[in-house]
C-alpha positions in Angstrom: 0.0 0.0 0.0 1.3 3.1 -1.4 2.3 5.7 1.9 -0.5 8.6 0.3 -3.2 5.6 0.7 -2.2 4.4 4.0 -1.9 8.3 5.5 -5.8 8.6 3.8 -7.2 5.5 5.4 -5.7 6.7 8.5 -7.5 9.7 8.7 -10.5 8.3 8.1 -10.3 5.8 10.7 -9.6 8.8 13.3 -13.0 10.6 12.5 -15.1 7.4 11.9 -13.7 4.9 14.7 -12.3 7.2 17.5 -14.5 10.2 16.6 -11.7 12.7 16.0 -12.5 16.4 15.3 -11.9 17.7 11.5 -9.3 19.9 13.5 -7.7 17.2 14.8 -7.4 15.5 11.5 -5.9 18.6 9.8 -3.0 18.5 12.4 -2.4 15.0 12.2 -2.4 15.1 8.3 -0.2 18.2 8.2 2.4 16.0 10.3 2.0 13.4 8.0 2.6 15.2 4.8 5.6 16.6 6.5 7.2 13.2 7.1 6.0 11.6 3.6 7.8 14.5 2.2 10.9 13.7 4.2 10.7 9.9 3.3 10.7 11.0 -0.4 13.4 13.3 -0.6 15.5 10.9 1.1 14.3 7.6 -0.4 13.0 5.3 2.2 9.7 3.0 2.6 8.1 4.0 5.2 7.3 0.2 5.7 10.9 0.2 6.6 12.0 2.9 8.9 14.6 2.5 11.1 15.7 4.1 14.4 18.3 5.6 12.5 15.9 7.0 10.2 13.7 8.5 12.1 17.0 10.4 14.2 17.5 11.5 10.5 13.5 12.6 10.5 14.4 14.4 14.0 17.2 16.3 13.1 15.5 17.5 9.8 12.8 18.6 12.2 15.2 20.4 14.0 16.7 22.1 11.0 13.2 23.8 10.2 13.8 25.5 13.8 10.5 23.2 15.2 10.5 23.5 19.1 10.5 20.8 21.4 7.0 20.6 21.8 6.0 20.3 17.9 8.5 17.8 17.9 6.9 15.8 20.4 3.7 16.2 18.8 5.3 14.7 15.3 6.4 12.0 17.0 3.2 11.7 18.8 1.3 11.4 15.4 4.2 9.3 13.9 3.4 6.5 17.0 -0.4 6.8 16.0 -0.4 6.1 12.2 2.2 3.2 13.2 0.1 1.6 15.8 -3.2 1.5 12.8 -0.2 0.3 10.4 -0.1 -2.9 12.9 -3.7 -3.0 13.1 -4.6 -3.1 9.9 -1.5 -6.0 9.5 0.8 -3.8 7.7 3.9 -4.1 9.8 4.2 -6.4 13.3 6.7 -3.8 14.7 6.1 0.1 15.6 9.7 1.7 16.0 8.4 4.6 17.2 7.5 3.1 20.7 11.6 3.1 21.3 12.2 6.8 20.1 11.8 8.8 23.3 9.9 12.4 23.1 12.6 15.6 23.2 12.3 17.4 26.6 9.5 20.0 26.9 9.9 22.7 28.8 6.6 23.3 30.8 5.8 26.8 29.6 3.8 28.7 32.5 0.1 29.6 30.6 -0.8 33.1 30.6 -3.9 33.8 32.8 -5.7 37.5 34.9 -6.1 38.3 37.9 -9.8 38.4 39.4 -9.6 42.1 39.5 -8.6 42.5 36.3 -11.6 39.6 34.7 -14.3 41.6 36.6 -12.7 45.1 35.3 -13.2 44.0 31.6 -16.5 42.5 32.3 -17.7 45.7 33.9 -16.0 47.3 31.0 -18.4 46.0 28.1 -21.5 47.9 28.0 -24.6 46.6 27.5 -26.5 49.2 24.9 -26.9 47.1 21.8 -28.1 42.9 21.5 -24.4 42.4 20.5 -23.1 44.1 23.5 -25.0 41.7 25.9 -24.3 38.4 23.6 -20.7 39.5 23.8 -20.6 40.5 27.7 -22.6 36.8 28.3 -19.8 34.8 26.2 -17.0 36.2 28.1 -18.5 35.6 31.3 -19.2 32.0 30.0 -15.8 31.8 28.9 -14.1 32.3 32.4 -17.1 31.0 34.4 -17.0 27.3 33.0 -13.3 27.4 31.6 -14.5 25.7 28.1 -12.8 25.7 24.8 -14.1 28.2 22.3 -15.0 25.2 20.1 -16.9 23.9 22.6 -18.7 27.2 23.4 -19.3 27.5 19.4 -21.0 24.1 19.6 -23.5 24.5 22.6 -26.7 24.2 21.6 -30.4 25.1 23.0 -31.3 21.7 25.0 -27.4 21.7 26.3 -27.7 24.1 29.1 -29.8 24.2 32.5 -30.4 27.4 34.1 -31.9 26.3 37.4 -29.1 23.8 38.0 -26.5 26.4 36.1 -24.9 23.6 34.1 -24.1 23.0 30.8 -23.7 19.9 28.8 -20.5 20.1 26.5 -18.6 18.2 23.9 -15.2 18.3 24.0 -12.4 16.2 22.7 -12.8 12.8 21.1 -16.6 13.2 21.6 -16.4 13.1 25.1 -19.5 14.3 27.2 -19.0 16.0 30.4 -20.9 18.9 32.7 -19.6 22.1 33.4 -21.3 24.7 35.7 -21.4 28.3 36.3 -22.2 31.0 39.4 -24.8 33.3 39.4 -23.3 36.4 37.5 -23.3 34.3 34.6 -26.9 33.0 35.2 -28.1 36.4 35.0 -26.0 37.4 31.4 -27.2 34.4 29.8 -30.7 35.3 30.8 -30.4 38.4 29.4 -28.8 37.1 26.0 -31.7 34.9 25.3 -33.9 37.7 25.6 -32.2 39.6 22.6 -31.0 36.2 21.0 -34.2 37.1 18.5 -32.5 40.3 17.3 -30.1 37.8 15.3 -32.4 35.2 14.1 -34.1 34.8 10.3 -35.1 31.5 11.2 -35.0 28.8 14.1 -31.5 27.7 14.9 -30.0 25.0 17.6 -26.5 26.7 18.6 -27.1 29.2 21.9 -24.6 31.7 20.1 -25.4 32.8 16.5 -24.1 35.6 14.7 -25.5 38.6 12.8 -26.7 36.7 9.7 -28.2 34.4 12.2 -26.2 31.3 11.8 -23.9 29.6 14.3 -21.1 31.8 15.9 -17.7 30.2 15.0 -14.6 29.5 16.1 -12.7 32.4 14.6 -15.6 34.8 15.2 -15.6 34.3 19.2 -12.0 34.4 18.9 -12.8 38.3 17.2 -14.9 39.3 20.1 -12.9 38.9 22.5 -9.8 40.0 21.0 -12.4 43.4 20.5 -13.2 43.3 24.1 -10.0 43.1 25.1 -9.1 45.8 23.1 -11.6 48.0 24.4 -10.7 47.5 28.4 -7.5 48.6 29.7 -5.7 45.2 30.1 -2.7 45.6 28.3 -0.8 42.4 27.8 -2.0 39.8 25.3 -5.3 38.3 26.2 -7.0 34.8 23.9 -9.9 33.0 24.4 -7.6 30.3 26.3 -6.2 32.5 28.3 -9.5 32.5 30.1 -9.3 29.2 30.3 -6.3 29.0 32.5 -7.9 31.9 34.3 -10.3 29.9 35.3 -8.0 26.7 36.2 -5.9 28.8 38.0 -8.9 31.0 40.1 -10.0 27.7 41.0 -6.9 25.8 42.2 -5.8 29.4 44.3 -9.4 28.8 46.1 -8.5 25.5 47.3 -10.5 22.9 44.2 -8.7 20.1 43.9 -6.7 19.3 40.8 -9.0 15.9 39.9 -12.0 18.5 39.9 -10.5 20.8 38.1 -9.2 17.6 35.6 -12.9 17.1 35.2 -14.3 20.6 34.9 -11.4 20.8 32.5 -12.1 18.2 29.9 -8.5 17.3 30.2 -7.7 13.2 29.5 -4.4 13.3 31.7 -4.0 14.6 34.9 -0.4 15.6 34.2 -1.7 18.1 31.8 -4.2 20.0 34.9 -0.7 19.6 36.4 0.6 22.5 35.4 -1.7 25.3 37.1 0.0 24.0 40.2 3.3 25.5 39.3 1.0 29.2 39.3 -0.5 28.7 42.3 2.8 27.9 43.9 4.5 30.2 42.7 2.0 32.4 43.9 1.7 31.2 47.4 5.7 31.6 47.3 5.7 34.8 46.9 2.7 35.6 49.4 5.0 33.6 51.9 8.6 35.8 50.7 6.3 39.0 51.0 4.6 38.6 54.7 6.2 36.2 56.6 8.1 38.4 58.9 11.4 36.0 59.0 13.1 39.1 56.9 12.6 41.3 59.8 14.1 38.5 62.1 17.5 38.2 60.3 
């Protein structure tokens, strides 16, 4: 089987038998590519890669000035398409499994205080029907910690007012319940009663946008990049950044880090993990600050 076949089949059996995003799929077949491309050029099956080879496959990596961490996730996708390549009886071996991962250093995610998430909040005005469907996403954002995919994707029937959950869909397909306070309560309260101001017809998704369809990816990712814009927060703010905002707020205010795994989506604990290093830090520098062993030296 030709390597342009077996990368196709692959992909398909990500979306149709583990239930893979499209996004996913793109980012595993861009990794792919890559390495076909890298076979070619330097004429070997991929049938029969060897350790050597794939060093070879590393270092070209690192010649296109790829961090650590895209590395990893090469490899990652390299040890995926391997283990189907068994499955489907292509090879008996996968070499990957004895190639180790490059280190990753943990980068420290990017997150506001809770001064400065209620100081843009009170900063978006509420005049217009796109004011308030803005003001509610943001809060929903930082109240429930979800990806902006997943907030794109919530739909009428997913959410529960009196309980204040929602019912989300996040990686893999995977199901789980989120929850948010009160605040948030009341914005999505008032959303739904301008959420007629953007319909022309009936539609599923609780966010839609002007022309009355759902509210992407890319647009939520635009209003709060405007928002931001608008307050007087400074340094750079994303839609994830709320996200560990929310991790973070949670883990300073004593949750524990399987909860937060939970709330989080997140299929390894090691990944929660690092919102630990924030609130340490944190609690570090309370301790350096107060504790009066300075004054005792």
């Amino acid at each position: 089987m030709k390597i342009d076949v077996a990368i196709e089949k692959f992909l398909e059996y990500l979306i149709k038998e583990l239930n893979y995003s499209e996004l996913t799929k793109d980012s595993y077949r861009r990794d792919l590519i890559l390495y076909k491309d890298f076979l070619e050029v330097n004429h070997i099956d991929y049938l029969k890669i060897s350790k050597n080879d794939i060093m070879k496959f590393l270092k070209y990596l690192d010649n296109l000035h790829f961090t650590n961490k895209t590395i990893s996730r090469n490899l990652s996708t390299l040890r995926s398409f391997y283990n189907y390549l068994i499955e489907i009886k292509l090879l008996e071996d996968n070499v990957f499994k004895r190639v180790k991962n490059p280190k990753v250093e943990k980068k420290l995610p990017n997150y506001l205080s809770i001064i400065e998430v209620d100081e843009i909040i009170a900063s978006i005005k509420e005049d217009e029907s796109e004011d308030i469907k803005d003001k509610c996403l943001f809060e929903l954002l930082y109240s429930t910690g979800i990806r902006v995919s997943e907030a794109s994707n919530i739909k009428m029937h997913d959410f529960d007012l009196n309980n204040k959950s929602i019912r989300v869909l996040g990686k893999g397909n995977k199901e789980r319940i989120v929850y948010f306070g009160e605040p948030c309560k009341v914005l999505i309260e008032k959303y739904l009663k301008v959420r007629n101001d953007f319909l022309k017809e009936p539609i599923d998704y609780l966010f839609v946008n002007q022309l009355g369809g759902k509210l992407s990816r890319e647009s939520i990712e635009y209003i709060i990049d405007k928002i931001i814009k608008k307050s007087s927060i400074k340094h750079k703010i994303s839609p994830h950044t709320l996200r560990h905002t929310f991790a973070t707020h949670l883990l300073d205010n004593g949750a524990d880090l399987k909860s937060v795994q939970e709330l989080l989506g997140h299929e390894n604990l090691n990944t929660t993990e690092i919102y630990t290093h924030i609130s340490n830090d944190r609690l570090r520098s309370a301790y350096l600050k107060y504790h009066p062993n300075k004054k005792r030296q």
